[in-house]
N, C-alpha and C positions, 0 to 999 in steps of 0.2 A: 494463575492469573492471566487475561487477556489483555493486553497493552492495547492503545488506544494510540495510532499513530496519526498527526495531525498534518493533511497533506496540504500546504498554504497557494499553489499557483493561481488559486480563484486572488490570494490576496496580488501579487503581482500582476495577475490581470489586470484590475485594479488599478494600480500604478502605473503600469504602461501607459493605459488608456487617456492620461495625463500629460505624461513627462514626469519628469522630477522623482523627490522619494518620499509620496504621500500615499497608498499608505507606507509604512517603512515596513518591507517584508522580515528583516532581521528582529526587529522589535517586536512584530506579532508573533515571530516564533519563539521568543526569550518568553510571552507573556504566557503565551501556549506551553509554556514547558511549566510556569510558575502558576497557571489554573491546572493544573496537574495532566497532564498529558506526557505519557511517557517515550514520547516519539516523533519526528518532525519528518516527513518525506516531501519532496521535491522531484517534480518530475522537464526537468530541463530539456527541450526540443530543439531542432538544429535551428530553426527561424528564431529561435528566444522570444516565442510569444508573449509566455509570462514567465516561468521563472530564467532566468539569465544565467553564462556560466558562472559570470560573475557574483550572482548571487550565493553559489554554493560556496565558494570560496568564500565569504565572509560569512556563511551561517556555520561552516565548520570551526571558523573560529571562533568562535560565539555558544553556541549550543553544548549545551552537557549530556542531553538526554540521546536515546538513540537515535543515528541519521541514517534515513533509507533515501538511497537517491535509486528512482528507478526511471527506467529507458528503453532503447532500442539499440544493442551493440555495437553500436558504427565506431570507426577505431576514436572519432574525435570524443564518442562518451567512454570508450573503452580507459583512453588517456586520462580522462576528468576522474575516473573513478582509481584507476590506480593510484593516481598523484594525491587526491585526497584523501582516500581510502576512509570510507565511511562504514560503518557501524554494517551496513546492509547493504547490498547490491540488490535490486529487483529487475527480471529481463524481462521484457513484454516485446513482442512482436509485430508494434505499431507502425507501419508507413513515414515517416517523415511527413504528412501531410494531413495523417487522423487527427480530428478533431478532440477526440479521446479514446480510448482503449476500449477493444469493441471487440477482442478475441483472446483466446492463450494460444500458446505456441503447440506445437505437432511439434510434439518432443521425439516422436519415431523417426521423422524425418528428419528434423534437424539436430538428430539426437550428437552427435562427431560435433559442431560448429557449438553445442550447450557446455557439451563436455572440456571441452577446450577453452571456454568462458572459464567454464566453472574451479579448471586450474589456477588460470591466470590471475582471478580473485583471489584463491586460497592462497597464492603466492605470499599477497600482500596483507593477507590477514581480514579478507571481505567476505563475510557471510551472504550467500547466495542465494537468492530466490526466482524462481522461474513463476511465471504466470499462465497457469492453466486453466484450462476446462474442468469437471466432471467426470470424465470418459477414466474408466478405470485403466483399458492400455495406455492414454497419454501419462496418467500418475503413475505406474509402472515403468514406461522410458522416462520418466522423469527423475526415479530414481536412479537411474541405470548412471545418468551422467556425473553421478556424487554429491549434487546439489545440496543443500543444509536446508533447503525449506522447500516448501512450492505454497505459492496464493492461489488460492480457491476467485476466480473470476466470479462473482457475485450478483452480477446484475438479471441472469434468467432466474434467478430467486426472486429479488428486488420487486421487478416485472410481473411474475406470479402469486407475488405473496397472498395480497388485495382476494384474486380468485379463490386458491386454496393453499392455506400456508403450509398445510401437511403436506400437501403433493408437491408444495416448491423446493420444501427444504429434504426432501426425501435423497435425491442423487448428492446432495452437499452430507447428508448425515455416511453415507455408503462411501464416498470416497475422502472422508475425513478418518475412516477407521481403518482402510489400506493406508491412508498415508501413516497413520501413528504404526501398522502392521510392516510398513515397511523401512521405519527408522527416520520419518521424512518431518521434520517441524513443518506446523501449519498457520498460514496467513491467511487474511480475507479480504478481500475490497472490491469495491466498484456499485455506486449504488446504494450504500448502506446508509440508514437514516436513522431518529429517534422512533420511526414506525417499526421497524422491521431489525432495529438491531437484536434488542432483546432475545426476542422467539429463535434468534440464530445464534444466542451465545447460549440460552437455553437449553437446545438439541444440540449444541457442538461445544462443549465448554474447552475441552480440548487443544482449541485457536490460541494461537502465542500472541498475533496482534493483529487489528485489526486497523485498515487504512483507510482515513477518511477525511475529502476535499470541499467536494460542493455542496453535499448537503447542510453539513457542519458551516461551513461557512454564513450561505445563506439563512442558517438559521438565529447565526449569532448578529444578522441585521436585527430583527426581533426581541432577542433573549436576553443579548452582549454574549462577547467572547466567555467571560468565567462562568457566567450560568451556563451556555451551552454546553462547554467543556466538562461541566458536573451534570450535566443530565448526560451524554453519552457517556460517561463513566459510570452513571449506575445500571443504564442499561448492559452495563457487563457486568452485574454483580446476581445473585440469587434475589428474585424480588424480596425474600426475606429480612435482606440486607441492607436495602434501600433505604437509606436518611426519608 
């Protein structure tokens, strides 16, 4: 089964944008776990544009379902994630100043500084995820580091679907079957929507979970939070299966 991991920082966006604690980010991810989502991620920046550290700290205490806090390893997330020690660690290779995550890491290069993450996590009992490309060498150093998962970077799918969806999902089907070939659990995000989730859980049933913020969000302007929540959850089922 593909997990459906529900990444809230559009909602603290939101609330910043304010003051105060309207929307309440804690309570949309309690509601998010009770329209069935089996997963909450959080993606904390050093400016604390929208999610806060403070926020993590109170959705770990709150949350039952699985918590991915993913980042960019600077020692002050390195600290947040040991001290908390949540469900998942995900490491992305983001600037302190992107907007959003717009690469995976060159795991050959920075293959010593993953691997040395990837300790420090298992230390504490934090399942690891590195955020990659496609590129079969990079899913090969990426195993090298010991890692428990790698996330398939999703958006040059996303991008191409529209033109030809065979040809987009073709390098995600190729290096989905090295990673199962080389012991490696697999993730997916960035970009994923009610359009294009489907046909990628389709050709990749394989995906453990899958992360998803702004589309999801934006759509539950629209839909409401629990309809949305249940139409991306059937999108990971066999159209057969589908209510």
């Amino acid at each position: 089964m593909t997990k459906l991991s529900v990444n809230i920082n559009k909602i603290a966006t939101l609330r910043n944008a304010r003051g105060g604690n309207v929307p309440d980010v804690v309570q949309v991810a309690l509601d998010c776990e009770k329209f069935g989502a089996e997963g909450i991620t959080v993606h904390p920046r050093p400016d604390e544009r929208h999610i806060r550290f403070k926020d993590v700290y109170d959705l770990k205490a709150k949350i039952r379902t699985e918590f991915n806090i993913e980042g960019y390893p600077s020692q002050k997330f390195i600290d947040l994630v040991t001290t908390i020690r949540p469900t998942q660690v995900t490491l992305v290779p983001d600037k302190p100043d992107a907007i959003t995550s717009n690469a995976g890491w060159n795991t050959v290069e920075h293959q010593q500084l993953l691997s040395d993450l990837v300790d420090t996590f298992r230390a504490v009992g934090v399942r690891t995820s590195i955020f990659v490309g496609t590129e079969l060498e990079i899913i090969e150093a990426a195993a090298k580091t010991g890692t428990d998962r790698i996330e398939l970077y999703t958006e040059p799918y996303a991008s191409n679907f529209l033109k030809d969806k065979e040809a987009a999902i073709e390098p995600f089907i190729v290096a989905a079957k090295l990673a199962k070939k080389l012991g490696l659990g697999l993730n997916a995000g960035h970009d994923l929507s009610l359009e294009n989730l489907n046909y990628l859980y389709e050709n990749i049933p394989t995906i453990d979970e899958v992360s998803i913020g702004h589309a999801l969000i934006s759509d539950a302007l629209y839909l409401g939070l629990e309809n949305t929540i249940k139409a991306y959850k059937d999108c990971l089922k066999p159209k057969t299966e589908v209510d």
